[in-house]
C-alpha positions in Angstrom: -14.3 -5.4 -22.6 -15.8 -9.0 -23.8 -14.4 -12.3 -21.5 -14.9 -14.9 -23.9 -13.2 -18.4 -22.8 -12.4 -20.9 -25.1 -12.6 -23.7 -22.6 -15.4 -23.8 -19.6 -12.5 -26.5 -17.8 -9.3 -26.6 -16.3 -6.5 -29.2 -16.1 -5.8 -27.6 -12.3 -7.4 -28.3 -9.1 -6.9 -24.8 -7.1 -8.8 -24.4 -4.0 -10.3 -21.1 -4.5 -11.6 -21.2 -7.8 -15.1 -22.3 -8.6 -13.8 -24.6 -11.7 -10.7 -26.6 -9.8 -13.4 -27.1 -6.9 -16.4 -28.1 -9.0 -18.5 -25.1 -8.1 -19.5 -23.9 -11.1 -20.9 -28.0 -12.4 -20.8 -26.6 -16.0 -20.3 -28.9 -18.7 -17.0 -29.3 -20.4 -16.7 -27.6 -23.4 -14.5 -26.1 -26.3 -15.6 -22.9 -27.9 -16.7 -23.9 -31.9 -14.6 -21.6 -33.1 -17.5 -20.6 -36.4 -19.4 -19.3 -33.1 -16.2 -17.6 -31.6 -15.9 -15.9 -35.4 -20.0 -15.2 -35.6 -19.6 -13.4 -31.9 -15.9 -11.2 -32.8 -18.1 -10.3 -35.9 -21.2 -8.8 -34.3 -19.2 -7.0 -31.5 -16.0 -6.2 -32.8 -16.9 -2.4 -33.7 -17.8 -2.2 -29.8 -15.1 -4.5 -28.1 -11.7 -2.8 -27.5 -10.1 -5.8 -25.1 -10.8 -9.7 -25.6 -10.1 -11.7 -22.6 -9.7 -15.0 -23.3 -9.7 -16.6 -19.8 -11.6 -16.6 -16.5 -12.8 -20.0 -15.2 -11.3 -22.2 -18.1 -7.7 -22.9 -18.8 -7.5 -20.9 -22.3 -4.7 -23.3 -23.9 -7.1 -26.1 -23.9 -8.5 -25.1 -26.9 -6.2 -26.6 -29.8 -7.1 -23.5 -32.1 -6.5 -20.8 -29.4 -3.8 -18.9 -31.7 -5.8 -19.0 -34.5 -8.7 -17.6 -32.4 -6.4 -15.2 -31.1 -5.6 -14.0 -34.0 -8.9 -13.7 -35.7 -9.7 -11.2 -32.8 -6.9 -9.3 -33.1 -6.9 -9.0 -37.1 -10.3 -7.3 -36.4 -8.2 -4.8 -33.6 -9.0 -6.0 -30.6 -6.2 -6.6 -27.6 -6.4 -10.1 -26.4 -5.3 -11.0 -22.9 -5.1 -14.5 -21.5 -4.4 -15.8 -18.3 -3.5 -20.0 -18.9 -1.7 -21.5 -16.3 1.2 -23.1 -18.5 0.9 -26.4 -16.8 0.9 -28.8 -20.0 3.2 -29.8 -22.4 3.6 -26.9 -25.0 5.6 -27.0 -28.3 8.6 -24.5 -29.7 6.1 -24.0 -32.9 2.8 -24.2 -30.2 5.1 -21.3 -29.0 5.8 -19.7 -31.7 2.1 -19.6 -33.1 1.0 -17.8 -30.1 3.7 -15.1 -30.3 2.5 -14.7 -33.8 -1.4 -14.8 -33.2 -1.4 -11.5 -31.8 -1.4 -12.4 -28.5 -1.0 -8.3 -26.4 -0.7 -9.8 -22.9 -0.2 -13.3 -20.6 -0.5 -13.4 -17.1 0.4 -16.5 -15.4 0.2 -17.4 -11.6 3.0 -18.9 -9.9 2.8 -19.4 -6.6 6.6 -20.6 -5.3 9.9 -21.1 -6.7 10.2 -24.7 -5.5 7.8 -27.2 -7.2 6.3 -28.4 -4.0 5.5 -25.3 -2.9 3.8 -24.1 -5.9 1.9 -27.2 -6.3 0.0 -26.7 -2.3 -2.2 -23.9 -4.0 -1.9 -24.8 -7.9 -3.0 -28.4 -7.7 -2.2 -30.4 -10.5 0.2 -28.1 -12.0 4.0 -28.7 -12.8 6.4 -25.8 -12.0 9.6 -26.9 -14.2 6.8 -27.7 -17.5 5.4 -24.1 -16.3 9.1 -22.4 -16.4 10.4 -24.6 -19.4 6.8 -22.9 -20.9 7.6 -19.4 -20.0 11.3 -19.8 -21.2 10.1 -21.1 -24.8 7.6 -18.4 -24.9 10.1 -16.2 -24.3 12.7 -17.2 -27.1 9.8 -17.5 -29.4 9.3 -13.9 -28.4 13.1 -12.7 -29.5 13.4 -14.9 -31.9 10.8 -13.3 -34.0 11.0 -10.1 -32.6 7.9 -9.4 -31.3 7.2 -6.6 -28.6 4.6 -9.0 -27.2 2.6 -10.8 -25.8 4.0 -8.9 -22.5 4.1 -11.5 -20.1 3.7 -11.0 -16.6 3.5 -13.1 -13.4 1.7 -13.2 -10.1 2.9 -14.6 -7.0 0.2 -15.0 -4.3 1.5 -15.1 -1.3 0.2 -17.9 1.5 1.3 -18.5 5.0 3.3 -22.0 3.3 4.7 -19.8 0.3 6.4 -16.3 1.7 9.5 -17.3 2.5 10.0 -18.1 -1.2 9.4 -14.7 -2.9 13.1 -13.6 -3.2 13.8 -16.8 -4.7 10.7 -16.3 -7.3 11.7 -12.7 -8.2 14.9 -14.3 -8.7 13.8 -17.0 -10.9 11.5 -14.4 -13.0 14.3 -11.9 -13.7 16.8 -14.1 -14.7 13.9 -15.6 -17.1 13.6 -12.2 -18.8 9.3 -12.2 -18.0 8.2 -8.5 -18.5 6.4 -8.1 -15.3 6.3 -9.9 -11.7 5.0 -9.2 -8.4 3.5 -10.5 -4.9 0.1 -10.1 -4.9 -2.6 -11.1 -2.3 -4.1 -14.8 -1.9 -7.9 -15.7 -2.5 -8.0 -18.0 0.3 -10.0 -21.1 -0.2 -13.0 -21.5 1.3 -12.4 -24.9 3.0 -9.4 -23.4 4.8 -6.9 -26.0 3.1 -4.2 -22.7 3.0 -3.5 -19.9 4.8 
């Protein structure tokens, strides 16, 4: 398994990772995707799974399909984990159904926007669902068995009443996958 992220940065805030808090006080950087090409070319014979995320915010990157897809041409699974909080396209979409993509996991944390928004600072639940939505027509429209997209609720003292309404929202969505999981509490005790 190689992580390789394709941005060091985030467009969230969240309380309990070490890139919304500042922690890690990396620079901010792109992948240059020759580099991301050189590396998939040394290792690909030994690399079964590509995650594409872990402290950066994958769709930062403007080439991340076409990275994507370079990996997976070689016969790698890619995985990402972007947290869908920016304005994507139907074609933006559509390229990343097409790149390969195996899997997408995506955090939401409430079914109301102002509850989501307590843990995942910065983001925007309706662009997030209007994201998930497109990905998913993209999905049907070109019949494509993936990416399988799954979701993770973690649950907070200020977000537990809302899971019924989430697992609502996400099956009438169509997502593949969707469960509460547990909280990584921030260390500044800002949630519960």
């Amino acid at each position: 398994i190689l992580y390789y992220e394709t941005a060091t940065f985030c467009n969230l805030k969240c309380p309990s990772c070490p890139t919304g808090t500042g922690l890690l006080e990396r620079p901010k950087e792109l992948v240059n995707p020759e580099v991301f090409k050189k590396t998939i070319d040394a290792l690909a014979d030994w690399v079964f799974i590509l995650s594409m995320y872990n402290w950066g915010e994958p769709l930062l990157h403007k080439d991340f399909a076409a990275l994507v897809r370079y990996a997976a041409d070689k016969g790698i699974i890619v995985t990402a984990s972007p947290n869908l909080s920016m304005p994507l396209t139907a074609r933006q979409c559509e390229e990343i159904v097409k790149s390969g993509l195996h899997s997408l996991k995506v955090g939401i944390d409430g079914a109301s926007p102002a509850v989501h928004a307590l843990y995942r600072r910065g983001s925007n639940l309706e662009q997030l669902h209007k994201n998930l939505r497109t990905l998913i027509l993209a999905r049907e429209t070109l019949k494509s068995a993936t990416p399988i997209i799954s979701v993770s609720y973690h649950v907070f003292a200020h977000n537990e009443t809302e899971i019924e309404e989430f697992s609502k929202q996400m099956s009438e969505m169509g997502v593949d996958t969707y469960s509460a999981v547990p909280a990584w509490l921030p260390p500044d005790g800002t949630v519960s």
